[in-house]
KEZAMAR-379618 format. One record per residue (C-alpha): residue number from 1; residue in three letters; x, y, z. Coordinates in pm, whole numbers, always signed. Each point is the difference from the previous one (the first is absolute). Layout:
! KEZAMAR-379618
> NUM, ALA, X, Y, Z
...
***
This chain:
! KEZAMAR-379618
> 1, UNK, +3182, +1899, +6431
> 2, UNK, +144, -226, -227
> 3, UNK, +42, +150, -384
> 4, UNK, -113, -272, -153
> 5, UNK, -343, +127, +197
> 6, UNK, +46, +321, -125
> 7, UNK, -219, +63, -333
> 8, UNK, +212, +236, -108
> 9, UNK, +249, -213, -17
> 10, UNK, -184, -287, -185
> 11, UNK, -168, +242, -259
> 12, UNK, +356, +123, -98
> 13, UNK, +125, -401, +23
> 14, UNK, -258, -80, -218
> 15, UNK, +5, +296, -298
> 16, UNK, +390, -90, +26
> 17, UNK, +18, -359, -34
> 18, UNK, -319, -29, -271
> 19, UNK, +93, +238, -202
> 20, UNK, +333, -132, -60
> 21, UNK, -154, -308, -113
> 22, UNK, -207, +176, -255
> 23, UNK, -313, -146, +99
> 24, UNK, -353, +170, -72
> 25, UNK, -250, -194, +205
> 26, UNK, +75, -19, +388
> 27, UNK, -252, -130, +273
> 28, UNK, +60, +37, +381
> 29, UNK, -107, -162, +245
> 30, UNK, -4, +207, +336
> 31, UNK, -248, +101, +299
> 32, UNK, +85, +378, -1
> 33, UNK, -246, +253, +59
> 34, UNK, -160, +203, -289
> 35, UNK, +226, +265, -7
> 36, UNK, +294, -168, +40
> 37, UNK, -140, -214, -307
> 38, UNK, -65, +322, -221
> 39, UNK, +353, +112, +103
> 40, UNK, +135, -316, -158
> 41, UNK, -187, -7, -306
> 42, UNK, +63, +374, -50
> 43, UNK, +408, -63, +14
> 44, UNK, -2, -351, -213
> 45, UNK, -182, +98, -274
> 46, UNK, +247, +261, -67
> 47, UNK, +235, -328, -71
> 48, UNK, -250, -300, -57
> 49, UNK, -292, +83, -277
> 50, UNK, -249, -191, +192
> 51, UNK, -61, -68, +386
> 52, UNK, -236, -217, +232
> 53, UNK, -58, -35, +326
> 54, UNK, -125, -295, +177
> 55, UNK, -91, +68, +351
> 56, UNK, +81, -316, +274
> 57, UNK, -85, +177, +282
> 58, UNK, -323, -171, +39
> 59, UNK, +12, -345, +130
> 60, UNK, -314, -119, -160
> 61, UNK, -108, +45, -356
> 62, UNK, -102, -99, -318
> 63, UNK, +305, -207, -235
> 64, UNK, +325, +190, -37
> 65, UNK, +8, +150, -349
> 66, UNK, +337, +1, -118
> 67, UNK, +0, +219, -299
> 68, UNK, +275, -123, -237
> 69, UNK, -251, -99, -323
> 70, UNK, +199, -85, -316
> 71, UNK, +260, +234, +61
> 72, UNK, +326, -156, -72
> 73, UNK, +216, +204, +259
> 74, UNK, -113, +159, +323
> 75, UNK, +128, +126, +332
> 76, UNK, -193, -101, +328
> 77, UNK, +65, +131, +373
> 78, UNK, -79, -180, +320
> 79, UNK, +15, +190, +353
> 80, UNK, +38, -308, +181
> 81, UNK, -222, -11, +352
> 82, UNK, -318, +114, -124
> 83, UNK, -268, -210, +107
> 84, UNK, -53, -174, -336
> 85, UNK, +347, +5, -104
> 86, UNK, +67, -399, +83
> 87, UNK, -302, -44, -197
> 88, UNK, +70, +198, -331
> 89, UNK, +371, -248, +30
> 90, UNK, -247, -323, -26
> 91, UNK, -199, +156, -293
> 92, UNK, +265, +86, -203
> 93, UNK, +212, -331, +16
> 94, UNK, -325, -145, -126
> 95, UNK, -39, +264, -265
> 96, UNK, +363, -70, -73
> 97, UNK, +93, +349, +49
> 98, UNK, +309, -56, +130
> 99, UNK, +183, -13, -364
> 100, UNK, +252, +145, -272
> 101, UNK, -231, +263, -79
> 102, UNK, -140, +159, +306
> 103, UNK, +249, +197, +200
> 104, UNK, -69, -16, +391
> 105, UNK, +106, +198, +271
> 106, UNK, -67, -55, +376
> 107, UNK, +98, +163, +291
> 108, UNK, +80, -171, +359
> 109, UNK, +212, -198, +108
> 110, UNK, -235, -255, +130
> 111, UNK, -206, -15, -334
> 112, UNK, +307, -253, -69
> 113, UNK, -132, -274, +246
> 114, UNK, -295, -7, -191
> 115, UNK, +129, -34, -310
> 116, UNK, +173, -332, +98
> 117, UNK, -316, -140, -30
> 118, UNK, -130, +102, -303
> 119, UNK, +84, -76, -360
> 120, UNK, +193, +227, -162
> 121, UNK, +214, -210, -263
> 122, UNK, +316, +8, -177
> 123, UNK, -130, +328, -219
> 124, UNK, -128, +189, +293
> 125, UNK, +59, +376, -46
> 126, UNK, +11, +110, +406
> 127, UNK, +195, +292, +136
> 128, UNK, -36, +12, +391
> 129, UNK, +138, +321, +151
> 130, UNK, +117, -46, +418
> 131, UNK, +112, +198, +232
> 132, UNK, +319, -132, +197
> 133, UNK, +117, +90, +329
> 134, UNK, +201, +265, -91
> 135, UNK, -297, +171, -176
> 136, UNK, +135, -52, -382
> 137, UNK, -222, -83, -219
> 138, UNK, +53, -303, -241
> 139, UNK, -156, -138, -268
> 140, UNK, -41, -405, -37
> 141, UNK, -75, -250, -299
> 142, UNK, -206, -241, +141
> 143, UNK, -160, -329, -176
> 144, UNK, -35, -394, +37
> 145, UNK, +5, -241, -263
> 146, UNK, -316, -98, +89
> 147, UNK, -134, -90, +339
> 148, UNK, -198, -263, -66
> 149, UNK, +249, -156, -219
> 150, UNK, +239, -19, +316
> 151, UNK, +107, +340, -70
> 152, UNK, +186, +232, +311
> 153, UNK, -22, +363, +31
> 154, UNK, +312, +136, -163
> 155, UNK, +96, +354, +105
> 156, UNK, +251, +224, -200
> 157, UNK, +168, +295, +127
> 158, UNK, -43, +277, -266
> 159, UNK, +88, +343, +31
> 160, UNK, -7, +249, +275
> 161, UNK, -245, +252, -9
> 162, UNK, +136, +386, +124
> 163, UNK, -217, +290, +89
> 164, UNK, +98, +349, -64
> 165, UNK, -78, +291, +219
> 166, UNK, -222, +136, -230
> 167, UNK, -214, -333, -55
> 168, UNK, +127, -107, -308
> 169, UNK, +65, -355, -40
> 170, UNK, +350, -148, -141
> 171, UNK, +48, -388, -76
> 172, UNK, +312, -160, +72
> 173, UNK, +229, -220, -263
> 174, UNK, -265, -315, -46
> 175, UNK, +177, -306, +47
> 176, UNK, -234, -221, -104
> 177, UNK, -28, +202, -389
> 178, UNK, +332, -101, +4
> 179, UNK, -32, -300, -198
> 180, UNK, -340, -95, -161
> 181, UNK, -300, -108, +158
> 182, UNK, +8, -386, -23
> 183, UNK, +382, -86, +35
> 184, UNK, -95, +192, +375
> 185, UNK, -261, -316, -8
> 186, UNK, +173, -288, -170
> 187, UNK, -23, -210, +283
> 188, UNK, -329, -200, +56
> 189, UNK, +159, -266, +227
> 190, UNK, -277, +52, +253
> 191, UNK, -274, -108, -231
> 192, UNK, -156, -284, -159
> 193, UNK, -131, +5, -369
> 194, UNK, -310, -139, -84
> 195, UNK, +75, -145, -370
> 196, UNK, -231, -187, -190
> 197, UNK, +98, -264, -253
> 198, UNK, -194, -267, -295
> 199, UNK, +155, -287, -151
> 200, UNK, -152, -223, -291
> 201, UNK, +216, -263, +116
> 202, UNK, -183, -4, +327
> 203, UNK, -346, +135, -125
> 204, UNK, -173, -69, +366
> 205, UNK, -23, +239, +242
> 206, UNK, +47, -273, +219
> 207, UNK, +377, -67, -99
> 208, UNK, +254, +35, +258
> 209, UNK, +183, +324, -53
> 210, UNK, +336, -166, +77
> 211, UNK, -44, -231, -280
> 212, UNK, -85, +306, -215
> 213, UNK, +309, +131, +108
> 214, UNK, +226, -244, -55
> 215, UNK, -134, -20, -305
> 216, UNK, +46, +324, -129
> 217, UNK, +375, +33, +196
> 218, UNK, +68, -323, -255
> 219, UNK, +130, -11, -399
> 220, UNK, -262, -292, -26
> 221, UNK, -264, +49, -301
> 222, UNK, +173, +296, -73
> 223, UNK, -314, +74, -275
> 224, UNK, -257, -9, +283
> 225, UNK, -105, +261, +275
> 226, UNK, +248, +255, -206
> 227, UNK, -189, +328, +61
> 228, UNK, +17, -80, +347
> 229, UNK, +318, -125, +25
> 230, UNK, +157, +322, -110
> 231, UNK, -228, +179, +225
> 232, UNK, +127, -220, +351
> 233, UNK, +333, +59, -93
> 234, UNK, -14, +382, -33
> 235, UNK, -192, -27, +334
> 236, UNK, +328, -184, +134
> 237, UNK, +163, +294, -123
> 238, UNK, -193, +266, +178
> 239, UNK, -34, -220, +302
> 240, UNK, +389, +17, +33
> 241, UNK, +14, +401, -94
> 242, UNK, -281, +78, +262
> 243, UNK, +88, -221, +290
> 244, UNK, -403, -112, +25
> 245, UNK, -130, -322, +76
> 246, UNK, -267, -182, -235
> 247, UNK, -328, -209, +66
> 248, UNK, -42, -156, -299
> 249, UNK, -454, -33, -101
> 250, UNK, -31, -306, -239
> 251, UNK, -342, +75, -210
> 252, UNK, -185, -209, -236
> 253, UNK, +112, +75, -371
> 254, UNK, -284, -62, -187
> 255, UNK, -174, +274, +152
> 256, UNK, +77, +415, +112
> 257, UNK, +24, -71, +369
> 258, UNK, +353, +144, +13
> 259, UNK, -184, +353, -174
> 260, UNK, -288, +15, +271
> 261, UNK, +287, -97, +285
> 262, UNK, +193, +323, -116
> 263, UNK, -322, +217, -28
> 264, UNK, -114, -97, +368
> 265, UNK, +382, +52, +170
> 266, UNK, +11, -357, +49
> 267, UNK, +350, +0, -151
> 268, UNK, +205, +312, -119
> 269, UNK, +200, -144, -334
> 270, UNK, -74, -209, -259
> 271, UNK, +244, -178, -163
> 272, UNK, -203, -263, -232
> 273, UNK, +31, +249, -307
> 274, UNK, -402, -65, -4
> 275, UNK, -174, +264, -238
> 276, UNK, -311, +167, +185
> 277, UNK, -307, +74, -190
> 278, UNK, -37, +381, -115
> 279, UNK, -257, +67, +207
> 280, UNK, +230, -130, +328
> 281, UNK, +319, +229, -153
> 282, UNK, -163, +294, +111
> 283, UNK, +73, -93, +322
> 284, UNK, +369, -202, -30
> 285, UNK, +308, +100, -143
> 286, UNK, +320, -161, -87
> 287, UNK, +375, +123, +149
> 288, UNK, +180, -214, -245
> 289, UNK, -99, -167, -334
> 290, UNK, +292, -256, -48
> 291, UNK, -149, -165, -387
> 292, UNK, -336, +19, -232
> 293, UNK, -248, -304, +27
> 294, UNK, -63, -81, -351
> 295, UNK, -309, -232, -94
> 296, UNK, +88, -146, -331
> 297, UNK, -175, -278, -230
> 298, UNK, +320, -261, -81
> 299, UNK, -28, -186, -328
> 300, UNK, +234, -214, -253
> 301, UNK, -78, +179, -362
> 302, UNK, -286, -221, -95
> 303, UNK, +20, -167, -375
> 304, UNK, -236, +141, -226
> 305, UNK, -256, -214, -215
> 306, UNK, -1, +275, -278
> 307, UNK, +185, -116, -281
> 308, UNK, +87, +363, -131
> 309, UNK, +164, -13, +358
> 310, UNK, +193, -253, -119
> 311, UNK, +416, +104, +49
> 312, UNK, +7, -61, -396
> 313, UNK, -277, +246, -55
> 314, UNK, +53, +262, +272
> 315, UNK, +279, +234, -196
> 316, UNK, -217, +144, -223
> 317, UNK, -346, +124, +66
> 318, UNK, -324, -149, -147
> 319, UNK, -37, +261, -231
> 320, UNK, +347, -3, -136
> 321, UNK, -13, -381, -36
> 322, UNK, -320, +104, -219
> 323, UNK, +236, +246, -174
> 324, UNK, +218, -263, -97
> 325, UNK, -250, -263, -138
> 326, UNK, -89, +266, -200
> 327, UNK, +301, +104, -159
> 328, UNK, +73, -355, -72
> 329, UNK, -337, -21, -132
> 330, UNK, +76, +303, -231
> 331, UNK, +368, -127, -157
> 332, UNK, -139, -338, -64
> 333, UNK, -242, +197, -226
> 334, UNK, +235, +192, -114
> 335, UNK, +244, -282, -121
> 336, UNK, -306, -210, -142
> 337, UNK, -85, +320, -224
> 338, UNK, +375, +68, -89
> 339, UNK, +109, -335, -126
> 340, UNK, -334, -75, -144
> 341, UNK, +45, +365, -188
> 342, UNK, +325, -143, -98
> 343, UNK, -96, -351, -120
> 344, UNK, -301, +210, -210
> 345, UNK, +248, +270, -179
> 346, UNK, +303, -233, -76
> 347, UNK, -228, -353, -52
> 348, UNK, +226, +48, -330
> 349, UNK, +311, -137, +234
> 350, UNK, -140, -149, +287
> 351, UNK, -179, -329, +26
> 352, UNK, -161, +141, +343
> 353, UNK, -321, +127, +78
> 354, UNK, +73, +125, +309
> 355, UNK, -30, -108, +404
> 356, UNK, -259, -153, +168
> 357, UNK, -211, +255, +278
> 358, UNK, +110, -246, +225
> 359, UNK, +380, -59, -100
> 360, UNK, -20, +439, +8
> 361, UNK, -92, -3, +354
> 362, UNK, +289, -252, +91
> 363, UNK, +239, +212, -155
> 364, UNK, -123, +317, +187
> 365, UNK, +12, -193, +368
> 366, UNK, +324, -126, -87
> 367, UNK, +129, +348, -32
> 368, UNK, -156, +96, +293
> 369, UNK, +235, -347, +135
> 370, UNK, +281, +104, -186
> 371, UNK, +4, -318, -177
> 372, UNK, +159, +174, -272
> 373, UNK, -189, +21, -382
> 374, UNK, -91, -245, -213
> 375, UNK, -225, +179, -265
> 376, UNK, +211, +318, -157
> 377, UNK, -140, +302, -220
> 378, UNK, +135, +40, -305
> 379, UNK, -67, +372, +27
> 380, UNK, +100, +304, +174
> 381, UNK, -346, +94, +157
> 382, UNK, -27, -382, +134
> 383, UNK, +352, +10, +139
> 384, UNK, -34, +322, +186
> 385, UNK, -296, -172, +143
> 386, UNK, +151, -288, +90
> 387, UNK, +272, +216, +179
> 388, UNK, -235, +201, +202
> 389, UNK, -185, -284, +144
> 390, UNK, +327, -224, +69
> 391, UNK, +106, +321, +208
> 392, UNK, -289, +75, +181
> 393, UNK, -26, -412, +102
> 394, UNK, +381, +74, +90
> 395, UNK, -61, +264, +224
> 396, UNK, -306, -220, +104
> 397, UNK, +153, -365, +86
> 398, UNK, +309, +202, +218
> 399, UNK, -220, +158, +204
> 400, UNK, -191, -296, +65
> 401, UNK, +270, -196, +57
> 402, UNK, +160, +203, +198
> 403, UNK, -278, +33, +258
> 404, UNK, -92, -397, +17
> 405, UNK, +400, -10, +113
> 406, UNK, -48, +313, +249
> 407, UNK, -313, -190, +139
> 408, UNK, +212, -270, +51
> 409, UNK, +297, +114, +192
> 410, UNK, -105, +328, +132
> 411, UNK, -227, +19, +389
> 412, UNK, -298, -224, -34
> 413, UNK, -290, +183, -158
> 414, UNK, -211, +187, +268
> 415, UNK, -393, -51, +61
> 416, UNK, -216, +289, -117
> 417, UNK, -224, -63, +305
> 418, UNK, +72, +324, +132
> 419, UNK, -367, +98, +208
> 420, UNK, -226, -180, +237
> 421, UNK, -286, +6, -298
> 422, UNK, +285, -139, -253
> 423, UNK, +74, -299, +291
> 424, UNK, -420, -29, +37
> 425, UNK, +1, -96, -367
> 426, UNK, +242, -200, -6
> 427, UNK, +7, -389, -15
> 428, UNK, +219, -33, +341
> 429, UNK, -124, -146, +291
> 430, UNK, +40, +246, +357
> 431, UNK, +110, -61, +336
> 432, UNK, +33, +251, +309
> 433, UNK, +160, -34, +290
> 434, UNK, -273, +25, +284
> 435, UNK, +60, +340, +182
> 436, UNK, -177, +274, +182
> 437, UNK, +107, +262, -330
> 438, UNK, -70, -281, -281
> 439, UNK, -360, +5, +135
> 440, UNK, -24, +360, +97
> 441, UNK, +100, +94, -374
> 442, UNK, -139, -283, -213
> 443, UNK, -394, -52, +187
> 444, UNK, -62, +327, +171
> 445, UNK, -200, +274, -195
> 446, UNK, +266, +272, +5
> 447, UNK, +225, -194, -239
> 448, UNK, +80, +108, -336
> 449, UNK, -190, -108, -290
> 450, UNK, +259, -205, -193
> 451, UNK, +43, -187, +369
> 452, UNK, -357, -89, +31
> 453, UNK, -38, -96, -370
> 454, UNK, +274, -233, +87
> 455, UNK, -172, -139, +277
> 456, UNK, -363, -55, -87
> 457, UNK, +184, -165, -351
> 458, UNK, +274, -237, +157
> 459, UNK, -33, -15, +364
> 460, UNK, -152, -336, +146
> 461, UNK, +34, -178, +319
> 462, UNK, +309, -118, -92
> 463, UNK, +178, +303, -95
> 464, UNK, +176, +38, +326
> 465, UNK, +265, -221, +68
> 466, UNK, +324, +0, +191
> 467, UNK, +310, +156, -121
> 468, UNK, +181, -311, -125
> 469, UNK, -267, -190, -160
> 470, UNK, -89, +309, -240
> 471, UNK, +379, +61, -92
> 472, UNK, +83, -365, -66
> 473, UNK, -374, +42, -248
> 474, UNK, +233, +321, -92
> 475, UNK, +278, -259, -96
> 476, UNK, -223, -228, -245
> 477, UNK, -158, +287, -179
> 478, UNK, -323, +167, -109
> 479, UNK, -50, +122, +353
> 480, UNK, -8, +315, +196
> 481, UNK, +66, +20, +389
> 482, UNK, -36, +321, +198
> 483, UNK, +197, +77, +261
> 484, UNK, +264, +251, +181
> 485, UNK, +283, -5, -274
> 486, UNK, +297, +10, +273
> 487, UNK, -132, -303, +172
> 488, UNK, -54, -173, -362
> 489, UNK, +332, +53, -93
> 490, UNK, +169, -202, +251
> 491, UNK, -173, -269, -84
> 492, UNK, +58, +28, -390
> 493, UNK, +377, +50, +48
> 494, UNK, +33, -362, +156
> 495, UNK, -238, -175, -192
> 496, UNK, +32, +114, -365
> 497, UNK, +228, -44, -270
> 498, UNK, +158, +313, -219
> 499, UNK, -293, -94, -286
> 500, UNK, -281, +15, +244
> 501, UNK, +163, +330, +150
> 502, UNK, -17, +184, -366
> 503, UNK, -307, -74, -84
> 504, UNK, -134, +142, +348
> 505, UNK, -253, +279, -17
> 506, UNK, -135, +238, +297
> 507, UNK, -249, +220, -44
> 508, UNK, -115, +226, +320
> 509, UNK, -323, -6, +75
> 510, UNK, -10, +323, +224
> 511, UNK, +262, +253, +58
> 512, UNK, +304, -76, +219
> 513, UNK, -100, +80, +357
> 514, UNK, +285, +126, +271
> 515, UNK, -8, -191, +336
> 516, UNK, +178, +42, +314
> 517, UNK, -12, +102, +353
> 518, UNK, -371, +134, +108
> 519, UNK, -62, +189, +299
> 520, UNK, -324, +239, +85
> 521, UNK, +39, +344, -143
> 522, UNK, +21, +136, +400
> 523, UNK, +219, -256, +114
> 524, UNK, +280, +152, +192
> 525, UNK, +263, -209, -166
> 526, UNK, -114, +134, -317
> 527, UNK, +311, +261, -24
> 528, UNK, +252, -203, +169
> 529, UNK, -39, -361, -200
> 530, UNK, -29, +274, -330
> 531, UNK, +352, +144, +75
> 532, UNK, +182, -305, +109
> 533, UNK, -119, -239, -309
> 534, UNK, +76, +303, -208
> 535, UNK, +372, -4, +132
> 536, UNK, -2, -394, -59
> 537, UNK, -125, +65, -366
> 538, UNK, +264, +266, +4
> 539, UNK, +276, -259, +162
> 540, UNK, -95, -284, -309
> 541, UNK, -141, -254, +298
> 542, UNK, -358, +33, -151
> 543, UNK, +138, -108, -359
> 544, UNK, +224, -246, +158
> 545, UNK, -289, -202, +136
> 546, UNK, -206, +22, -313
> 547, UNK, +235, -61, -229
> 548, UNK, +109, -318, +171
> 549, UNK, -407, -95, +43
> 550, UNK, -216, +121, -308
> 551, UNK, +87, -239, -303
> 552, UNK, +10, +124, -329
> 553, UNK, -136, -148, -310
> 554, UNK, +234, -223, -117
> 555, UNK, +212, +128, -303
> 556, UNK, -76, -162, -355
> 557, UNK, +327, -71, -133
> 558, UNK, -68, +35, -359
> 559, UNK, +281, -105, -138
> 560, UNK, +38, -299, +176
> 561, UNK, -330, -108, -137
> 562, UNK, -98, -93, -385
> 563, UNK, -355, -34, -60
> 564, UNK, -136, -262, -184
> 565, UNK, -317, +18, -218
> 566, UNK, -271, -202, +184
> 567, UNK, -244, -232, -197
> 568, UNK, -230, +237, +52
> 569, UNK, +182, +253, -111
> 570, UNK, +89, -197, -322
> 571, UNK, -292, -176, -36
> 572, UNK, -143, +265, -294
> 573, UNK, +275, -107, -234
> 574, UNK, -71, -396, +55
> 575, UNK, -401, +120, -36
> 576, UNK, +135, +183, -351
> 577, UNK, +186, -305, -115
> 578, UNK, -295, -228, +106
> 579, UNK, -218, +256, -222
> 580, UNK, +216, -38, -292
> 581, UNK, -32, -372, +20
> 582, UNK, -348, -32, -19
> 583, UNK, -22, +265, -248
> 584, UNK, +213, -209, -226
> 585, UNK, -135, -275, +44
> 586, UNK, -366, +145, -48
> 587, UNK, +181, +183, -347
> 588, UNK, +143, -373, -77
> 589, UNK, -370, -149, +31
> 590, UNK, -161, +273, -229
> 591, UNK, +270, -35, -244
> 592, UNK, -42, -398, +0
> 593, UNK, -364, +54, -101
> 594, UNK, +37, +248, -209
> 595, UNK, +195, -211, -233
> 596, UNK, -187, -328, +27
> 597, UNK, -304, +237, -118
> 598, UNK, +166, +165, -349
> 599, UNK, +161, -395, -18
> 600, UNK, -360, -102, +21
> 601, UNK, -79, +243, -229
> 602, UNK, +304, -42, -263
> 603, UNK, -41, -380, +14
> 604, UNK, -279, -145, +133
> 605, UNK, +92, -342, -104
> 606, UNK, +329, -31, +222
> 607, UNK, +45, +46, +368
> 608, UNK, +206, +272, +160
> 609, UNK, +345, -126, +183
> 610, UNK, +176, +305, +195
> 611, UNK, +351, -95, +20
> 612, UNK, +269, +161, +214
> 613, UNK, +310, +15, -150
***
């Protein structure tokens, strides 16, 4: 009798090998007899909390029921040669139970033929214990990186298994622990990779994928396809670690083909960087983000048709502008009363009656101009006065200056659009760039509120446009385009100048979002593609490849630029002087008739000639 018969032999295997895994939930799989089956789960629950048995021994039956749930780590035993046993193999490649996270063990040397035709992937977990000729007992890691992928059976000697006289089990030096689990499996040269792939370049699903690759192998339009771009060459990368072979799936970009090709194992990586809806994430996961998609609203600061916006009115606030009128206000009062005291109390010595209300209030704005003073007090309480208001316009007119000449040679003045309701409001026209996430954000009924005010306000059938039509509206002003801010950038860096660049604003419209690499939460590759893009992140390849790819936003060189006061901007002064004007000459009219009526009145008898001398 053979000991791997023997269920001794297999109950002591099993309590051995299980419990030095630390596992809690085991199933087996055998066509023992009752007793023999109480023996077993007597023994194994002394090292394995919770046992089932699955009995194959009947050739016909209701579906296997494989018993692993949502537990994260479990032990399973297969007594190869039962009756249902080649079944149970078919069921659980389709269950994908052949993974990182259920630990098999089979018994039989000729359970290994039948394993060369089932899947069992790169992450299989399979310990198959054989008898040799010489009746040792050893212990084999067997997997395939995936037979249907091209995959061959690969078979690992282990460890030796010994068998004291007194039962007890002792495991040889593993030789296969000896180094970690996936640099054993680092070579998928037997395989070929189903990869998936979008382009915007090629939109059509219909595009040949040579020309897509050639395309995105090439430093042409270096601004366009960049997501993907980054993601082929980290593919290149793996390809080159791994030793696999790639067929290359071209999908149409405008829609999520490439998410429902992943979801039904039509293809087992994506490397488009496409974002799946929440509700398909539950489902996919990613083994590498590589850089944040960022949706972002791209505008020149628009000029503003306020005049108290004006760059001559902007460093103080209205209020304190108000403050000031007033306390100019207030010392032209207080000089008329002073000097007009004056005039009254020494009339004796002065041939004056004091200023006019108007020549008062000239005197007070020209202190406020530092223009000096032309009217003097003769007394002490006048003078001190006179000093306190020529300081405060001191204090005043630096400050003023000062900012007017910070405006002009410091960074250009920012916009204070800073929210989607702020750019809603706003006088700028929009454009989008037509893409699946523009429309998924902006129209569906999830969106935020500030993004659908923004649409039902500004959004019209001609709100989406192509990338270089809205950023050459960007260019000319008063507009706002929408796009992906790393694909923007490329094209702002060869078509504007350093003045256009400063006054560039970007506000987000949603929060960055992290793309890379998705697979299927159960895809075996899962663990392996994790670890090696980790070691290429670790290695500085990842932020080789986006640092050459992703543009930045151009730098504002400040100092090389001195901004000039626009028309608009300066436009309030000319309205001011053009006040003046016609306030003069509306004064000059009154003050015409006034005099040709007391003329009329002094002498009616001779007509009035106003002469300018």
């Amino acid at each position: 009798m053979s000991t791997l018969d023997s269920p001794a032999f297999v109950i002591n295997f099993l309590a051995s090998y299980f419990g030095a895994l630390h596992l809690n939930y085991v199933t087996v799989f055998n066509c023992w007899n009752p007793e023999d089956n109480h023996h077993l789960m007597g023994h194994l629950s002394a090292a394995v909390r919770f046992v089932k048995v699955v009995d194959l021994s009947s050739g016909e039956g209701g579906s296997l029921e494989i018993g692993r749930g949502n537990r994260s780590r479990v032990g399973m035993f297969l007594e190869y040669g039962c009756p249902r046993s080649r079944e149970l193999l078919d069921v659980c490649a389709e269950a994908r139970c052949f993974s990182t996270s259920v630990h098999w063990v089979m018994m039989n040397g000729s359970v290994l033929d039948a394993l060369g035709d089932v899947d069992l992937y790169v992450d299989a977990e399979i310990k198959v214990l054989v008898e040799d000729g010489d009746d040792q007992l050893k212990l084999y890691d067997v997997y395939n990186n995936g037979k249907s992928l091209g995959g061959t059976l690969n078979v690992t000697f282990d460890r030796v298994v010994n068998v004291l006289p007194s039962g007890e089990i002792r495991f040889g030096r593993s030789i296969v622990d000896q180094k970690s689990k996936y640099l054993n499996r680092n070579n998928l040269s037997d395989i070929t990779l189903r990869i998936g792939t979008i382009s915007r370049k090629f939109p059509s699903a219909d595009a040949s994928v040579g020309d897509v690759l050639r395309f995105l192998e090439s430093y042409e339009e270096r601004n366009v396809d960049t997501v993907v771009r980054i993601g082929y060459m980290l593919t290149q990368a793996l390809q080159r670690d791994l030793n696999f072979e790639i067929q290359y799936t071209h999908y149409d970009s405008t829609t999520d083909n490439v998410i429902g090709a992943i979801l039904d194992n039509r293809i087992d990586l994506s490397m488009s960087g496409t974002r799946a809806p929440n509700e398909r994430m539950e489902h996919l996961t990613s083994v590498l983000y590589y850089m944040n998609y960022e949706l972002a609203f791209i505008f020149k600061t628009p000029t503003s048709d306020s005049l108290l916006d004006s760059p001559f009115f902007r460093p103080f606030a209205p209020e304190t502008w108000f403050a000031i009128f007033l306390t100019i206000l207030v010392g032209s009062i207080v000089i008329k009363i002073n000097h007009s005291l004056e005039a009254r109390y020494q009339e004796y010595s002065l041939d004056w009656t004091g200023p006019p209300w108007f020549s008062a209030f000239v005197e007070s704005l020209g202190h406020f101009c530092q223009q000096g003073a032309h009217l003097v007090a003769r007394n002490l309480l006048g003078r001190l006065i006179q000093l306190v208001i020529m300081t405060c316009a001191l204090v005043v007119y630096n400050y003023y200056s000062s900012v007017i000449f910070l405006t002009l040679i410091a960074s250009p003045l920012m916009s204070d659009i800073r929210t989607l309701s702020k750019l809603a409001d706003s006088r700028l026209q929009l454009g989008v760039e037509d893409t699946i996430e523009a429309r998924d954000y902006f129209l569906n009924s999830h969106t935020t509120h500030e993004a659908s005010y923004l649409a039902r306000k500004k959004f019209t059938d001609h709100t989406w446009t192509r990338r270089d039509i809205g950023l050459e509206r960007v260019r000319h002003g008063d507009y706002a385009y929408h796009c992906e801010k790393t694909d923007a950038f490329g094209w702002i860096r060869q078509n504007f100048d350093l003045q256009e660049v400063c006054d560039l604003n970007v506000l987000e419209s949603k929060p960055p979002q992290p793309i890379g690499f998705l697979v299927r939460k159960d895809s075996p590759f899962r663990e392996l593609f994790t670890l090696r893009f980790a070691r290429m992140k670790e290695l500085g390849i990842v932020r080789r490849f986006t640092e050459f790819w992703i543009t930045k936003k151009p730098e504002c060189f400040s100092e090389s630029v001195v901004s000039s006061v626009s028309f608009e901007g300066s436009f309030a002064l000319f309205l001011l002087l053009i006040a003046g004007i016609v306030v003069a000459l509306g004064a000059f009219t009154v003050e015409i008739g006034l005099f040709r009526e007391i003329w009329a009145r002094i002498n009616p008898e001779k007509h009035f000639i106003y002469k300018v001398t």
